[in-house]
C-alpha positions in Angstrom: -91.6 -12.5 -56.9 -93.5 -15.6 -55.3 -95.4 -15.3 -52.3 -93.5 -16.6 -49.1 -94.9 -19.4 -47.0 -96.7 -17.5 -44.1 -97.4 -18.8 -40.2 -100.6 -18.9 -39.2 -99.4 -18.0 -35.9 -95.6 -17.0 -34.6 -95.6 -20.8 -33.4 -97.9 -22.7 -35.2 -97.6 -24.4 -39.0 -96.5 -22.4 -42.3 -100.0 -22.8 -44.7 -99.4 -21.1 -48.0 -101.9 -21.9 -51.4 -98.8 -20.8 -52.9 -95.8 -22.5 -52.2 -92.4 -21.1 -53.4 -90.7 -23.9 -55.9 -87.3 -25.2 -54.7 -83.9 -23.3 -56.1 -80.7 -24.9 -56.5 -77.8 -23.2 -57.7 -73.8 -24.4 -58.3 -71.3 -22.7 -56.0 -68.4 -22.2 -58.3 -66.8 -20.0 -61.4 -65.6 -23.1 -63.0 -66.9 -23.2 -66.3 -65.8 -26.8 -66.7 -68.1 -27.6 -63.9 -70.7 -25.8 -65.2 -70.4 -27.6 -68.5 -70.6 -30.8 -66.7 -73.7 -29.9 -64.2 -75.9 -27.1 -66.0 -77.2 -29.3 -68.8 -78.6 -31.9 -66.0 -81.1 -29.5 -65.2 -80.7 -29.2 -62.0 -80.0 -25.7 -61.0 -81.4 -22.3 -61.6 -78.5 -21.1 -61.7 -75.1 -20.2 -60.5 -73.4 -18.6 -57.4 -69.6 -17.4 -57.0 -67.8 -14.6 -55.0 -64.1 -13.6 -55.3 -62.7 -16.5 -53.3 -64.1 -18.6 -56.1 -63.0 -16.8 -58.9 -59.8 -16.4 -57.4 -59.7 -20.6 -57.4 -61.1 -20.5 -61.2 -58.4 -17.8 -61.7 -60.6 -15.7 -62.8 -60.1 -11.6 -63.2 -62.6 -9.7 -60.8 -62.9 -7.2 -63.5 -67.1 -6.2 -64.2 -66.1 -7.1 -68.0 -64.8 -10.3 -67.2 -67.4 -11.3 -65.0 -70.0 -10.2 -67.6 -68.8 -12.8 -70.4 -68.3 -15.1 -67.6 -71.8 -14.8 -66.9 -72.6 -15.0 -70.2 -70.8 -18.7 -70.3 -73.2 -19.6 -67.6 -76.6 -18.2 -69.5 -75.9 -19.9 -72.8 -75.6 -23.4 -70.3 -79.2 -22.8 -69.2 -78.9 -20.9 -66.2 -81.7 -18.4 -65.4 -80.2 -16.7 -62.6 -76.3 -16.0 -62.3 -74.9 -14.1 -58.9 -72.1 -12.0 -58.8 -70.5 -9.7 -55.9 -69.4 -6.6 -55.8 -66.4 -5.1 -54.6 -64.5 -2.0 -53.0 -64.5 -0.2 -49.8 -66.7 2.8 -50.3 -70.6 2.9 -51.3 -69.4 4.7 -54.0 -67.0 1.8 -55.0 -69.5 -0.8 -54.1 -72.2 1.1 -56.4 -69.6 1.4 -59.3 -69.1 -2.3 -59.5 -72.5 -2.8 -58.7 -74.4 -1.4 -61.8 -71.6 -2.0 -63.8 -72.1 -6.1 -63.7 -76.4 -5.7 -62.5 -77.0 -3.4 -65.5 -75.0 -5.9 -67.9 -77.9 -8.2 -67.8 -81.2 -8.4 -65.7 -80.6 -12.1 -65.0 -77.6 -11.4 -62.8 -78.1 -10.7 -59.6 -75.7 -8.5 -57.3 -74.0 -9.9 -54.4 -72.8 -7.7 -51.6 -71.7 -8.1 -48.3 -74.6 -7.5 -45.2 -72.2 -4.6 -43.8 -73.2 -0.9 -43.9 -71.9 -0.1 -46.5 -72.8 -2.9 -48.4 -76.6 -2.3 -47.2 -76.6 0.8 -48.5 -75.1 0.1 -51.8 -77.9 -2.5 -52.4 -80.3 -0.6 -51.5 -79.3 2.4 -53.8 -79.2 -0.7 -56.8 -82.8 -2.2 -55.6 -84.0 1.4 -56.2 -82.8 1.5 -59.8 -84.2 -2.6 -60.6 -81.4 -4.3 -59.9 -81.5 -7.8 -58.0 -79.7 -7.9 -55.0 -78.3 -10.8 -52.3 -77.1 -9.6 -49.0 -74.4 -12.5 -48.8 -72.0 -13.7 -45.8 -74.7 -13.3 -42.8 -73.9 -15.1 -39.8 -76.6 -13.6 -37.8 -80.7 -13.8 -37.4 -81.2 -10.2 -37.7 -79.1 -9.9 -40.5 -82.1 -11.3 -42.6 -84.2 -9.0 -41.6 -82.3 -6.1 -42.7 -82.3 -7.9 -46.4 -85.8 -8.5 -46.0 -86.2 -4.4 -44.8 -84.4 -2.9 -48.2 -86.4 -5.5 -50.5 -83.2 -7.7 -51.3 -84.1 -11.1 -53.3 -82.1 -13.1 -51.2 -80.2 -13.0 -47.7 -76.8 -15.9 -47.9 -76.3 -17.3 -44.7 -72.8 -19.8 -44.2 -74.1 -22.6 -42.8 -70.8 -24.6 -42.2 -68.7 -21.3 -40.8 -71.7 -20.5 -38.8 -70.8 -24.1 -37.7 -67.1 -24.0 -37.1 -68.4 -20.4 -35.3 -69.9 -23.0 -32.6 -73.2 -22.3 -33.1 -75.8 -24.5 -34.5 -76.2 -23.6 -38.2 -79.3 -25.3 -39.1 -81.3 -23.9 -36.5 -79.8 -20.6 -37.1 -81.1 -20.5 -40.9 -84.0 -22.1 -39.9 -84.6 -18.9 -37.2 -83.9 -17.0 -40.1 -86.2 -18.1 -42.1 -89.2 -18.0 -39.3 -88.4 -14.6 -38.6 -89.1 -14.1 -42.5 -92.1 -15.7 -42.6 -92.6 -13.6 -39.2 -92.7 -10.6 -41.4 -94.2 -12.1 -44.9 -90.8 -11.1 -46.8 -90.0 -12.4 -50.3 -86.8 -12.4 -49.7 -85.4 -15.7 -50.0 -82.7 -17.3 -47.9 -79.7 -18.7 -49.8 -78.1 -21.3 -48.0 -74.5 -21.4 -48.8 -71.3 -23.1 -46.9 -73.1 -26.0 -47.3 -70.7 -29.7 -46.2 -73.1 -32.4 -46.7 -76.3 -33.3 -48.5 -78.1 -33.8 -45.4 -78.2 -30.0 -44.5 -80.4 -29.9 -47.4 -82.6 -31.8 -46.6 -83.1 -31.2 -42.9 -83.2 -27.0 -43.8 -85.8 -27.9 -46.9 -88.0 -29.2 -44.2 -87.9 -26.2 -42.0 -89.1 -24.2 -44.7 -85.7 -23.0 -46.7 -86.1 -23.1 -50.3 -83.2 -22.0 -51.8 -79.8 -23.5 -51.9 -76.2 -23.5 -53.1 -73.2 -26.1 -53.0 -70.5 -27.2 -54.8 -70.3 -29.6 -57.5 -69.1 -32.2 -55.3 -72.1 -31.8 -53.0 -73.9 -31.8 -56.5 -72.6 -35.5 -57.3 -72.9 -36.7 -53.6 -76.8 -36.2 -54.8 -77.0 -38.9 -57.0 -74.5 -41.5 -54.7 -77.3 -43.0 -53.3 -76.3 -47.0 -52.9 -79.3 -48.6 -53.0 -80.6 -46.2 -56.1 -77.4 -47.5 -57.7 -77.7 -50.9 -56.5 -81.4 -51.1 -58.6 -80.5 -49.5 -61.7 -78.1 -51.9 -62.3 -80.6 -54.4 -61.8 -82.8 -52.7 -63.7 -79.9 -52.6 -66.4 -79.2 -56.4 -66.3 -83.0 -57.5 -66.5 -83.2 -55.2 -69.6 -80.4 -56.5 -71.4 -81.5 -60.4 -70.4 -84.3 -59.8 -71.5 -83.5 -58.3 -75.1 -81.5 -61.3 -75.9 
């Protein structure tokens, strides 16, 4: 694990000699976007939950998901996270090893419930990376950060639409982590527009995952396109 950015007081600057790299990861089971964004080189990997396999049509069956993970390793990713289901510990558990022992690059998603909370930690216990996902409050981070989770996923946007100010919520999140020098890592999903990214990356959040049209929206920067294809017409003026 890398060491987390630490406060040198509760309100004063983060100072770390050892500053966490930036993660990125595609929020989808679309294998056709991952085809397209993967070899870019952008991501460390992927992200998806029921709802999204439900939209790729996908089977949540542990089997299924493992080749489907599988897809996503032989495109470069070096993480892939996948969530559990079922509504018991035992269930949860079931699921749980059944797609975490598959492979030690996938990483188990369950919910920040009881149940879930104890399921993850039964699967930290036995090696197996885990993300507390849908958290919509500050504390909630702290309980991923208590069990040893890897990561902690927020919704920004329906922490939004809840009335609440996202960003500062995730950023509170991530102080209070600091607060405590966890490793966890919050994993800012939900994500609408570009700009949260940027605004959250400079309050301290690291880790990040959006869609693949958020991914394009990256690289629709008008005055960046504007120059290349100056840059383009200079070259090929000149090679005449």
């Amino acid at each position: 694990m890398l060491s987390r950015i630490t406060p040198d007081d509760t309100n004063g600057p983060l100072l770390s000699t050892d500053q966490p790299h930036l993660r990125l990861y595609l929020d989808t089971a679309d294998v056709a976007a991952w085809q397209t964004w993967l070899p870019v080189g952008l991501f460390h990997g992927v992200t998806c939950n029921p709802l999204l396999t439900e939209r790729a049509r996908v089977d949540c069956q542990p089997e299924i998901l493992q080749d489907l993970a599988k897809k996503a390793f032989d495109l470069g990713a070096q993480e892939v996270h996948l969530q559990a289901w079922g509504g018991s510990v035992d269930e949860l558990l079931r699921v749980g090893k059944a797609l975490g022992s598959a492979d030690s690059r996938i990483v188990v998603k369950l919910p920040a419930t009881r149940m879930g909370t104890a399921a993850a930690k039964t699967l930290i216990q036995e090696g197996i990376l885990v993300t507390l996902t849908a958290a919509y409050a500050v504390h909630q981070a702290l309980i991923a950060a208590a069990i040893g989770a890897s990561y902690v996923a927020p919704y920004l946007g329906r922490i939004n639409d809840s009335g609440r100010d996202g960003r500062e919520e995730i950023a509170t999140m991530q102080q209070a982590l600091n607060g405590v020098r966890s490793q966890t890592r919050i994993l800012t999903a939900s994500i609408r527009q570009v700009e949260d990214i940027a605004v959250l990356a400079a309050r301290g959040v690291d880790t990040f995952t959006f869609s693949a049209a958020i991914a394009q929206s990256l690289f629709e920067v008008p005055a960046t396109l504007t120059a290349t294809a100056d840059f383009e017409r200079a070259a090929q003026a000149i090679s005449r």
